[in-house]
N, C-alpha and C positions, 0 to 999 in steps of 0.2 A: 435489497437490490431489486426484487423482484417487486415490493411494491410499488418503486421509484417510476419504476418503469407503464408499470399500470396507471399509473400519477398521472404519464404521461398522455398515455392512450386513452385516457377514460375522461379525463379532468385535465387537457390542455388549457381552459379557461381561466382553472384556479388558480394554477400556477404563470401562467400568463399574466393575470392580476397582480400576484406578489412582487413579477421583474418589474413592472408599470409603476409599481409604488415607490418601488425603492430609490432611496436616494432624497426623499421630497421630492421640495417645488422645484429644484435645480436637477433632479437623477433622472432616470429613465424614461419620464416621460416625459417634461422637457427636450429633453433631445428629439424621441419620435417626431413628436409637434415639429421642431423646427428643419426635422431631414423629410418630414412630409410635406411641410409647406416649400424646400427648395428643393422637391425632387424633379427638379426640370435642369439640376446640375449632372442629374445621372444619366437624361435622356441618352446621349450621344454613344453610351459605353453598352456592350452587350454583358458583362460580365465587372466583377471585381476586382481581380486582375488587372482588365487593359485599364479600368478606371484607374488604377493605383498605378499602371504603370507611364502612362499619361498625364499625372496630376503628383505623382509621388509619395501618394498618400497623407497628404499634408491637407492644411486648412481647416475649417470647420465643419468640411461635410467628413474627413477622415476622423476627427474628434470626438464628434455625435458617432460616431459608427462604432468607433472603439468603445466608448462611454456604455454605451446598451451592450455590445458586445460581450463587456467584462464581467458582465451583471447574467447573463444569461451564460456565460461561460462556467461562471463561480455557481449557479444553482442548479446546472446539472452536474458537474463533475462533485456537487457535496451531496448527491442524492447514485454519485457514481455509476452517473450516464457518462461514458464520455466520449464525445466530440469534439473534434478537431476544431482549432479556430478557424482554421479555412473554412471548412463547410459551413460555421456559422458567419462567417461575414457573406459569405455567397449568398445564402438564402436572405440573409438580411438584408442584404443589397439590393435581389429580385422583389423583396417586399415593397420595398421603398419606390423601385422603380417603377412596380404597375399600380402603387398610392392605395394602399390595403390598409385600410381604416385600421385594424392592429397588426401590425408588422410582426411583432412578438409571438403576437399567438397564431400567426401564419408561419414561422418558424417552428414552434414548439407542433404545430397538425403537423407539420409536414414531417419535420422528425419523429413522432410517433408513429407515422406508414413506412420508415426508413428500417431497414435492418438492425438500428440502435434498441429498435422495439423488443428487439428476438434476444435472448441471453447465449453468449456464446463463451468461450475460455481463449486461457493461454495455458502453451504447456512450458513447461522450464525445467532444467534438471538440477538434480539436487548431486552433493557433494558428500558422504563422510557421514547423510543421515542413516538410520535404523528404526527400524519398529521393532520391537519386543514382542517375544514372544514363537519364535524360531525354532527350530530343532525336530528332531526326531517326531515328537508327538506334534508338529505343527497344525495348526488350524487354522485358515485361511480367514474366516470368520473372525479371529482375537486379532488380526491386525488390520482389518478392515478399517476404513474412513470414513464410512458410508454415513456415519454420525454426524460428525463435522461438516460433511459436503452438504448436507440434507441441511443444515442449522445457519452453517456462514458461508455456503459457495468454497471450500475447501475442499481439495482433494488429494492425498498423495498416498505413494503405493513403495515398497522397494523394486528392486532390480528386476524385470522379467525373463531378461536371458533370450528371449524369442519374441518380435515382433509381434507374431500373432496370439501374445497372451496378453502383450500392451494394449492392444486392438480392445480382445475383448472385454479389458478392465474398462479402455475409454468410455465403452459400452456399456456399460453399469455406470459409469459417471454422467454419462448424458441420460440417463435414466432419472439418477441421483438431483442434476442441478435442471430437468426437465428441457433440454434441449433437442428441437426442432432439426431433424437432418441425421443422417445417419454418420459413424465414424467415416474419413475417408481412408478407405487401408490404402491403397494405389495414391495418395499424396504422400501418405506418411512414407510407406514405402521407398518413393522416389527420395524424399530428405533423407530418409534413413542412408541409402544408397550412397546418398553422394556428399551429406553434408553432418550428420548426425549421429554415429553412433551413438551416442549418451541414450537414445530411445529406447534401444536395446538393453541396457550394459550400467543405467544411472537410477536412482530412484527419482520419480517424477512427480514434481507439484501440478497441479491442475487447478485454475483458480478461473472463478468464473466472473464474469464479466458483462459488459454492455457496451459495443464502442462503434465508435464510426470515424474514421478519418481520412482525409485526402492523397497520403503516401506513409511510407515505412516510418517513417522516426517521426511523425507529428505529434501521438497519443504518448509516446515511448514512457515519458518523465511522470505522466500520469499510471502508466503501467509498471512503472518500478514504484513507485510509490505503494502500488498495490502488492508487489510482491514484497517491497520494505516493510505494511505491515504483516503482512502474511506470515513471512521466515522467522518475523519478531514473536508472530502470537504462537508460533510452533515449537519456537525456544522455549517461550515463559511456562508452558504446557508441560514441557519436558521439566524445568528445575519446580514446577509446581506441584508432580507429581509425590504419592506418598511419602517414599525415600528416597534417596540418590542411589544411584543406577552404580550396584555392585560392581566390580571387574570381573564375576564371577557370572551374572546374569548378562553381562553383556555379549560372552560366549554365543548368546540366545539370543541374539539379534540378529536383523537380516542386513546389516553393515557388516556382521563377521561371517555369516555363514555362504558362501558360494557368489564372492561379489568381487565381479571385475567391470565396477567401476570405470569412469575415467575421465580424464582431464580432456580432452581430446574436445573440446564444448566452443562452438563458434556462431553459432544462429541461436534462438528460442522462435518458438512456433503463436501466432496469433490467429486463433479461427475466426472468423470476420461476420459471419453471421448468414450469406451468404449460400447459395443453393446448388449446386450441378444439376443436369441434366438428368443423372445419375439419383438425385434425392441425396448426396454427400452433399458437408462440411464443404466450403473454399478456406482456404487461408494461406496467409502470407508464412514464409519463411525468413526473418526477421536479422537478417547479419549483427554479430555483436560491433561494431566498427563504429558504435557512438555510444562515448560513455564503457569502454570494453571492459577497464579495471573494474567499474561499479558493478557492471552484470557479473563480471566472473564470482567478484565477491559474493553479491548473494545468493548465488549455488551451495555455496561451502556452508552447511549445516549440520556442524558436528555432534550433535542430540540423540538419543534414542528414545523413543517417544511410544508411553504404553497406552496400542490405544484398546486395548480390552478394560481400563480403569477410563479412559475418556470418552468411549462410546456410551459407557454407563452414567457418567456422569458432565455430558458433553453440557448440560444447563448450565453446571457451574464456570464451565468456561467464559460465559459470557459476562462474569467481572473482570477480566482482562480485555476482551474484546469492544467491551464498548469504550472505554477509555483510549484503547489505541484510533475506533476509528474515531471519537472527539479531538482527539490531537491532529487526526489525521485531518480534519475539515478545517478546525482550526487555524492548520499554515499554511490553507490554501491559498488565501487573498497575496500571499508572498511569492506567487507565481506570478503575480502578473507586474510586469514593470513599471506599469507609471501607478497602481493602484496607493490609494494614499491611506487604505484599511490594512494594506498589507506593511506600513509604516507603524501601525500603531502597538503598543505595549501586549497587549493580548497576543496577536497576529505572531510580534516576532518571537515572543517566549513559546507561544507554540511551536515552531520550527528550528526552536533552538532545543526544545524537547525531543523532538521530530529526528534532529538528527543525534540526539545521543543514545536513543534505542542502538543505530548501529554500534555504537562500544557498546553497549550490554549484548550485544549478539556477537561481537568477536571473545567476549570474554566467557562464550561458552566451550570453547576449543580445548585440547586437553594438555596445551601448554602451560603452564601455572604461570612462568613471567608476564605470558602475551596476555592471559586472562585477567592478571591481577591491573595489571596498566589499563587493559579497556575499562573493566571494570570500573576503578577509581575515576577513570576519565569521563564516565557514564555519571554516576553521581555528580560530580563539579558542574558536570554543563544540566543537570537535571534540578538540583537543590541551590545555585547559585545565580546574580544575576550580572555580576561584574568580577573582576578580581580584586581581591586585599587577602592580607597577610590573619591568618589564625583557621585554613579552608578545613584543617582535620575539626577541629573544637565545632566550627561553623557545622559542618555537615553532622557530626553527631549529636549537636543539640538538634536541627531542623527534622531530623530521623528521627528518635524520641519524642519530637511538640506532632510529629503525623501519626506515629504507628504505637505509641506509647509502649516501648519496651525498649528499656535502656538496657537489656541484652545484645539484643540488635544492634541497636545504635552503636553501641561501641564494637560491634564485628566488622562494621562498613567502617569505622574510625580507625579498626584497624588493620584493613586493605588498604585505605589511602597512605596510611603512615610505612605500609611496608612498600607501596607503589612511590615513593619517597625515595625509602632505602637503596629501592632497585634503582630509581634512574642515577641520585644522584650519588651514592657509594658503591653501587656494583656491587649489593649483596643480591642474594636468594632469598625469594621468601620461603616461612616458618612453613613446614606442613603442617600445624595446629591452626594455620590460620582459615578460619571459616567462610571460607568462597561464596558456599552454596547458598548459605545463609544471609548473608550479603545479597546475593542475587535475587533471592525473596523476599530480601529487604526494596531493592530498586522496585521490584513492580508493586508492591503496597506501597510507594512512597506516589508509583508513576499515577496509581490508580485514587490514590486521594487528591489526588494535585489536578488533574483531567476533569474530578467531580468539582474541584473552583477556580477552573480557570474562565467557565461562561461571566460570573462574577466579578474579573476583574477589571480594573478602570483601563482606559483606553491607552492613558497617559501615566500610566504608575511606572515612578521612579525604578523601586526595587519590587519587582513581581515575587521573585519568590520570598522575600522577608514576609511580604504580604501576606501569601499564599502560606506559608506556613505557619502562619504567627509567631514566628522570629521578632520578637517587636518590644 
């Protein structure tokens, strides 16, 4: 993130060349040429707004705008700058209008002087997580983050009980992810008061960021995305570690030890990048009132996660991390409505990936029916590309041609087969049945599949027979 960002402020040109290319002789710069040559349709408008609201946004001068638009929308939020479309049709619009021989790279300066330049967070609460490592002989040091924050902009803490020890953790995080501004206790304070407990009382993610947008819910869809992969790579962390997390060592987590929690959760917090008077943080306080099921859901992080073993070995983490954010880029182009890359076979098997990380994050809960259903329902939409009849045989041969252990393969053959039993006879599954195992079956399956999907054709019938060599 933080090179993205230098990308920008250093080298607007290089990347301004790339958005200019794309597409050929019909993409990007086609359009400039022809919104340059009829920028005397803009004259009349001070802004993009009244122009759109005057015109309707239709025609060819609305087309060309969208057209560049989408191209420069898609190559910062995959380099996870992200900006609002508004802001970037506005300045693309000002370009256009006083005939700037590159419109593009008079967007891209100008967002590099913008606050999108500065790295800033969101805060989010978490549900039901723990860190290891708890109790009596505790040491503040074995559940620290400071690892992960420092490597991928991650942060999370358990419960503090008292505002001003959230304070001073924040304080160490903007240390951690190198942020400009001091905490604002007197904002936090104020949400705490009146909209927030959970600041207090929840264990807190902290994920950093780069944003700019023109009102509350513009960035949002881009900002769960990031917490989508976020809670996913905190899960996979958790069932990745050495053993599965005893009943016994759980006692030792900061989920069981002195946590009052709670449900009580209706904003998350966006710091904006932005200055007080003061040298504080601004930021908005963010109402759950779009999208409210989705956010509540990704609070609920039922894990305990040892990070005295991932401090130490945070490198290794980065074989899950880079595949989640290749998926992640991957289904980008499927954001945008008229995009016809976001039509294509690549594009949508990516976000048909995309969204079956959520069943492999609800089947970390310590329900075994609700686990074994997500579960199974994680693999189908992960290893398959359509529906037919034979999906148990189908998933544990594609398991075995990726991870080559026809152990495995037949543990995930036989969650499905028991997520079967459960829906359609109303049994219980086996406690012999191997969950965990299962589970670290999905992310070697997610992470071999991630390494070729750049690979596949645009127009492939069945991507994962493909992909897997299912063939």
């Amino acid at each position: 993130m933080e090179d993205a960002a230098e990308e920008l402020l250093d080298s607007p040109d290089v990347l301004a060349q790339r958005i200019n290319q794309a597409g050929g002789k019909a993409g990007v710069a086609a359009s400039v040429t022809w919104l340059l040559q009829n920028a005397a349709a803009l004259d009349g408008f001070n802004s993009v707004e009244e122009w759109a609201v005057a015109t309707g946004g239709e025609g060819p001068v609305g087309y060309h705008l969208t057209q560049v638009r989408a191209v420069l929308a898609r190559e910062l939020w995959q380099r996870r700058l992200f900006v609002g479309v508004t802001v970037i049709d506005e300045m693309l619009f000002q370009a256009v209008r006083r005939r700037s021989q590159d419109p593009v790279l008079d967007v891209l300066v100008w967002l590099g002087r913008s606050p999108l330049g500065k790295p800033t967070y969101v805060i989010y609460p978490l549900h039901s997580f723990g860190l290891l490592g708890a109790g009596i002989l505790f040491q503040p040091s074995e559940v620290s983050s400071e690892a992960l924050a420092r490597a991928y902009g991650i942060a999370v803490c358990s419960q503090h009980n008292r505002l001003s020890r959230a304070v001073e953790w924040l304080d160490e995080v903007h240390g951690w992810f190198g942020i400009t501004g001091r905490v604002p206790n007197d904002l936090l304070e104020h949400w705490r008061s009146g909209r927030a407990p959970w600041l207090e009382r929840n264990p807190l993610l902290v994920v950093r960021i780069n944003t700019l947008s023109d009102s509350y819910y513009e960035n949002q869809r881009l900002l769960l995305d990031r917490l989508h992969i976020t809670t996913t790579f905190l899960g996979g962390l958790a069932v990745r570690q050495p053993v599965p997390i005893s009943e016994a060592s759980r006692l030792l987590s900061t989920r069981s030890v002195n946590n009052w929690q709670t449900l009580d959760v209706h904003h998350y917090f966006v710091m904006n990048g932005g200055i007080d008077d003061q040298g504080a943080l601004r930021g908005d306080a963010i109402p759950m009132s779009v999208e409210a099921g989705y956010l509540a859901e990704l609070s609920d992080l039922p894990v305990d996660l040892n990070m005295a073993y991932w401090s130490k070995g945070v490198d290794s983490a980065e074989g899950l991390w880079q595949p989640l954010e290749t998926i992640a880029n991957l289904q980008l182009p499927t954001r945008f409505r008229r995009s016809r890359a976001g039509q294509h076979s690549r594009a949508r098997t990516a976000r048909k990936i995309f969204e079956s990380l959520d069943y492999f994050r609800r089947s970390l809960g310590f329900d075994r029916w609700y686990a074994v259903v997500s579960l199974a329902t994680a693999f189908e939409m992960l290893l398959t590309s359509h529906y037919a009849g034979g999906i148990t045989e189908r998933l544990k041969r594609r398991v075995e041609l990726l991870l080559g252990d026809p152990i495995v393969a037949q543990a995930v053959a036989d969650v499905y087969d028991a997520r079967s039993e459960m829906v359609h006879a109303g049994r219980t599954p086996p406690e012999s049945l191997a969950i965990h195992a299962a589970q670290r079956a999905y992310l070697g399956c997610l992470e071999q599949i991630a390494s070729k999907l750049n690979g596949l054709s645009r127009n492939e019938i069945d991507p994962m027979r493909r992909i897997t060599g299912d063939i």
